[in-house]
Residue frames as qw, qx, qy, qz and C-alpha x, y, z in Angstrom:
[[0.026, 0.969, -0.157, -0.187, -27.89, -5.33, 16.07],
 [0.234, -0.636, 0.619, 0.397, -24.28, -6.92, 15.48],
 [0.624, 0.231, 0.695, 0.272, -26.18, -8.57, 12.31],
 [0.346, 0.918, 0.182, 0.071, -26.94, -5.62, 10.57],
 [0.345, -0.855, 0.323, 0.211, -23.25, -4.98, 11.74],
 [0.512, -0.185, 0.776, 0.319, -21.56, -7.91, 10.04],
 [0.621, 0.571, 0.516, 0.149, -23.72, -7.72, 7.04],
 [0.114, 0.972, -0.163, -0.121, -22.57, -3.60, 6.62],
 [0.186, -0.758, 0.520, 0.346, -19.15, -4.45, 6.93],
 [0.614, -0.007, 0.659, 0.434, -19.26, -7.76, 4.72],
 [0.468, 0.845, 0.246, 0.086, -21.25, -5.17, 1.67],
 [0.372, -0.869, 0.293, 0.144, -18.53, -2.71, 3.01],
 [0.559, -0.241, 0.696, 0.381, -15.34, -5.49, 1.94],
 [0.592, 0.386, 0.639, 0.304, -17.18, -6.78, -1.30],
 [0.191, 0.973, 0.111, -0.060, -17.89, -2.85, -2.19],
 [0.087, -0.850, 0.431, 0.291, -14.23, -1.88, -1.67],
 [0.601, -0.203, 0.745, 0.205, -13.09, -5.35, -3.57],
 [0.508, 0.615, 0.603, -0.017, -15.00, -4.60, -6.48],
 [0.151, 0.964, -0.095, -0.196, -13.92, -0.95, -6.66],
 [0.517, -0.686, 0.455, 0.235, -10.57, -2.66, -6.81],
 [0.627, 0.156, 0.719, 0.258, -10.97, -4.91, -9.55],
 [0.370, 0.882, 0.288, 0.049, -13.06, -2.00, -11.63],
 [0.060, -0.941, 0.227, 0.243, -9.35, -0.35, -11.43],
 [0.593, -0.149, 0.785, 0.095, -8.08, -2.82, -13.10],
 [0.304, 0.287, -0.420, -0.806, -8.22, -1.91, -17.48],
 [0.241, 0.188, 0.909, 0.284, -10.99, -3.75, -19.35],
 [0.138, -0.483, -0.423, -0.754, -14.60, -2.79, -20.91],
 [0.458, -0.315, 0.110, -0.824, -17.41, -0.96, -19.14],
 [0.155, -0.253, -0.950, -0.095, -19.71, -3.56, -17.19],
 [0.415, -0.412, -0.099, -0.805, -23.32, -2.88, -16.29],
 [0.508, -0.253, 0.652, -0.503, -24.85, -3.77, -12.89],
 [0.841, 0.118, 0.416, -0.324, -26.34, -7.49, -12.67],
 [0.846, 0.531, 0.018, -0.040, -25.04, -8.78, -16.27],
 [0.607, -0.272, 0.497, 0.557, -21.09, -7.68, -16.28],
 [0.109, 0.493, -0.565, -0.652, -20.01, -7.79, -19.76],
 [0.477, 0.180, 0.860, -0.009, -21.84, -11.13, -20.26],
 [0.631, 0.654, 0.407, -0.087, -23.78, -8.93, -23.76],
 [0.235, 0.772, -0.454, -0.378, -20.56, -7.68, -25.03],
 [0.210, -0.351, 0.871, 0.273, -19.37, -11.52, -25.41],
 [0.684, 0.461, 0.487, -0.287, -23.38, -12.59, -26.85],
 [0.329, 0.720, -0.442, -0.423, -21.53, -12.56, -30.43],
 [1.000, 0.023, -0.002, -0.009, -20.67, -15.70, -32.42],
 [0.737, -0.437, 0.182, 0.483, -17.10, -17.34, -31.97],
 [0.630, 0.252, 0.062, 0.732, -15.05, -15.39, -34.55],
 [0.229, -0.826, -0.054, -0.512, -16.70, -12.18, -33.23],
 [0.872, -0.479, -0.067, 0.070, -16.26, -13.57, -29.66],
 [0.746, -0.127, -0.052, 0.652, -12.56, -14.20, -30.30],
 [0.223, 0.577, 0.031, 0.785, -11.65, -10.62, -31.62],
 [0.435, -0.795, -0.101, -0.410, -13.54, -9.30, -28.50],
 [0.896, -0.309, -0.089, 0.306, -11.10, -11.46, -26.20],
 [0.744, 0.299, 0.170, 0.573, -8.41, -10.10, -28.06],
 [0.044, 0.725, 0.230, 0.648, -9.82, -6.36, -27.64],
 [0.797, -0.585, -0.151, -0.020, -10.02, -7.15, -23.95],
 [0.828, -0.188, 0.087, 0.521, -6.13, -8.36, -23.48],
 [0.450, 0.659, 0.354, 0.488, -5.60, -5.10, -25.40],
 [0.296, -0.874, -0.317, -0.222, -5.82, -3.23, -22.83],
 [0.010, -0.779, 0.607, -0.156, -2.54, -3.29, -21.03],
 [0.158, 0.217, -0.934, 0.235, -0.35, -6.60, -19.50],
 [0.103, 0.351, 0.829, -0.423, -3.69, -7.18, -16.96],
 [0.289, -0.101, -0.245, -0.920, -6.70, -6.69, -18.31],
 [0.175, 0.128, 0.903, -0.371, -10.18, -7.86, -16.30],
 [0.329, -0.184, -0.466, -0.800, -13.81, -8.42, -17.23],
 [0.548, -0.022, 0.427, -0.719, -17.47, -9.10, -15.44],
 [0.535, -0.209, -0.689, -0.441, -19.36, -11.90, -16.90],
 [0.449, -0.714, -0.457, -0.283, -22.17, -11.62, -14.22],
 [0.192, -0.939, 0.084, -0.273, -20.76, -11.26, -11.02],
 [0.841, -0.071, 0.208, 0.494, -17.39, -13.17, -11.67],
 [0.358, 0.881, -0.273, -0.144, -14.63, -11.27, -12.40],
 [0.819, 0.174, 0.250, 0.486, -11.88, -12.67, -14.78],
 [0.240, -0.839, 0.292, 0.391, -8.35, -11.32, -14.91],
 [0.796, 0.587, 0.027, 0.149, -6.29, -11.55, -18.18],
 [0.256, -0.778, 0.380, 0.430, -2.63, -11.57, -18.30],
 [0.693, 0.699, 0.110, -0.138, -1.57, -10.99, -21.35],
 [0.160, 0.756, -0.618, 0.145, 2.60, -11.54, -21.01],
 [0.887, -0.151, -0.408, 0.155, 4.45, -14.35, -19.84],
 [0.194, 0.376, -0.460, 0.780, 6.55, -11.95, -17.84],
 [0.485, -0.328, 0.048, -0.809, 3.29, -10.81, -16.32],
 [0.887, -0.139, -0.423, -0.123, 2.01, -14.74, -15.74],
 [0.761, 0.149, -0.459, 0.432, 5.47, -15.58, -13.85],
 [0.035, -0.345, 0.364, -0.864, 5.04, -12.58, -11.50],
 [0.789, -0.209, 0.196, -0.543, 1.20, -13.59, -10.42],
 [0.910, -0.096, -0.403, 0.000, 2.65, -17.47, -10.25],
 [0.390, 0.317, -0.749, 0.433, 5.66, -17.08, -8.13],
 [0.408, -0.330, 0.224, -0.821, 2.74, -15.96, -5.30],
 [0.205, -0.179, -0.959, -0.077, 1.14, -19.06, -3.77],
 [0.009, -0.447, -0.492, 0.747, -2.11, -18.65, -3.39],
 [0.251, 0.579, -0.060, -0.774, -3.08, -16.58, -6.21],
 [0.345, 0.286, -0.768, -0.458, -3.49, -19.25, -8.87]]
């Protein structure tokens, strides 16, 4: 019983950690894949997507399976998430 407990609450975390990130501007992902078929493009495509991405506001995040990657697109923005230790 307190495995089916610990497993709920770790789905429970990773669920509410996700929702967190998904609030966070960037494209759509789809379960299992992420964004991993919006970047399948060759590199000058590729870049422009990047580019379309960062677009989005100062932070902008994406899925490529179930990694997510945060973009900061400012050096203001950079120097705030560095002064933090920890977070780099």
């Amino acid at each position: 019983m307190k495995i089916i407990n610990i497993v709920t609450t770790v789905c429970v975390i990773d669920g509410c950690q996700v929702w967190l990130l998904n609030q966070i501007p960037g494209p759509k992902a789809i379960p299992v894949l992420g964004n991993a078929l919006y970047f399948n493009v060759d590199a000058t495509e590729l870049f422009q997507r990047v580019l379309k991405v960062t677009e989005c506001g100062e932070v902008s995040r994406m899925w490529m399976v179930h990694n997510p990657f945060c973009f900061l697109s400012s050096a203001k923005t950079a120097e705030v998430v560095a002064q933090f230790p920890g977070t780099c």
